[in-house]
C-alpha positions as CSV (number, residue, x, y, z in Angstrom):
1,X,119.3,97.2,73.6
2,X,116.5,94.8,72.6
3,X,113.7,97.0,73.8
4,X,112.9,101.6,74.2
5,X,112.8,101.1,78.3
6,X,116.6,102.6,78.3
7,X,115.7,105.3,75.4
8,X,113.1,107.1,78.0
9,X,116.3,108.5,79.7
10,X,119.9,107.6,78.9
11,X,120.3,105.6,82.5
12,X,118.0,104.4,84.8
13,X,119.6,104.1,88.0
14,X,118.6,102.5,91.9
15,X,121.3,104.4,94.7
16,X,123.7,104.2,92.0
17,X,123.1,101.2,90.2
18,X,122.6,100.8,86.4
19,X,119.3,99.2,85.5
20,X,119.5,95.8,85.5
21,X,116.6,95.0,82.8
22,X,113.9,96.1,80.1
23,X,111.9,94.2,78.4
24,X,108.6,94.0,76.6
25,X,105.7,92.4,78.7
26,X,104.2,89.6,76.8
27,X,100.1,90.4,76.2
28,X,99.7,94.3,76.1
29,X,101.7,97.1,75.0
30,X,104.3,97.7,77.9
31,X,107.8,97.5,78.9
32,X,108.8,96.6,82.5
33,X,112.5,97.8,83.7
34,X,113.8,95.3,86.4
35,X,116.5,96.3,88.6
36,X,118.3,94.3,91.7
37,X,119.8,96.4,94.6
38,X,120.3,95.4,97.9
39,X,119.0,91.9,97.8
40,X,115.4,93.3,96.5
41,X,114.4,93.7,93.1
42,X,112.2,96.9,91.9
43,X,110.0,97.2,88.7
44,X,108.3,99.9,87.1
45,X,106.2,99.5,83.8
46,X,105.3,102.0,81.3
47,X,103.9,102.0,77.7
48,X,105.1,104.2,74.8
49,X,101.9,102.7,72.9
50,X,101.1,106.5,72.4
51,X,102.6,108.8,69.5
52,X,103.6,111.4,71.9
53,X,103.1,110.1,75.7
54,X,104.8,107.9,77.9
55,X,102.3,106.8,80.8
56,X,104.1,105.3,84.2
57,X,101.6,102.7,84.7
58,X,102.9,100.7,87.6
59,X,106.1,100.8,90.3
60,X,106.6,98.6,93.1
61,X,109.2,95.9,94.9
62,X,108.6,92.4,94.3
63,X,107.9,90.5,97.3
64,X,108.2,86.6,96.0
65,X,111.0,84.9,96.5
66,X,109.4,82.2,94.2
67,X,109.7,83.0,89.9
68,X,110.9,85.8,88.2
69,X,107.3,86.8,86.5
70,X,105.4,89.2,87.6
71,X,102.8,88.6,90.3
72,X,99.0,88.4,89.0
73,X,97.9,91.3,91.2
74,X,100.3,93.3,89.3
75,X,99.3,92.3,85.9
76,X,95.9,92.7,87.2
77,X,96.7,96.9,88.1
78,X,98.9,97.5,84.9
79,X,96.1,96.1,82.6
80,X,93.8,98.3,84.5
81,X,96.1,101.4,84.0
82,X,96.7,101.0,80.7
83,X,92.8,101.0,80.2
84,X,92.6,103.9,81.8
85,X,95.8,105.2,80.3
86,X,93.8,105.0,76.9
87,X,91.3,107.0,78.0
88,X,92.6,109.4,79.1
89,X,95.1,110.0,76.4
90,X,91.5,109.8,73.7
91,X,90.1,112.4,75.4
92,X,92.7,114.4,75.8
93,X,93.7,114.1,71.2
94,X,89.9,114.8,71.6
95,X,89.8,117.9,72.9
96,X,93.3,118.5,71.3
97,X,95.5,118.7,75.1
98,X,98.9,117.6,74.9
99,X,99.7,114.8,77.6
């Protein structure tokens, strides 16, 4: 495996189905897992950016039939989680929380 998506848990699975993809998102600190089933694909992105937290930042179903990239409204809400994401995780090494 090129990228940690599939070292999160041994098998990511969709009714059965082994993941189809993970790969690094190009621009910020995240990995996005692809999988097909049924005719639709589903996504989820998280980033391991952290020493000792993995933050879910973003699952949906891709609606275009046009591309494979991610649709800017997407991009849009991960960046914005991943802000937040940081934050969060600051504050909590601040006031010395575990995640």
């Amino acid at each position: 495996m090129a990228c940690q998506g599939p070292n999160l848990h041994p098998r990511f699975y969709a009714a059965g189905d082994v993941y189809s993809s993970a790969h690094r998102m190009q621009g910020f600190n995240a990995v996005e897992v692809v999988s097909d089933f049924d005719g639709d694909t589903f996504r989820a992105v998280y980033t391991t950016k952290f020493e000792d937290a993995v933050y879910v930042l973003h699952c949906f179903q891709k609606k275009s039939k046009k591309g494979v990239s991610t649709p800017k409204p997407d991009i849009d809400l991960i960046k914005l989680r991943l802000r937040d994401a940081e934050t969060l995780y600051k504050a909590s090494k601040k006031h010395g929380k575990k995640n």
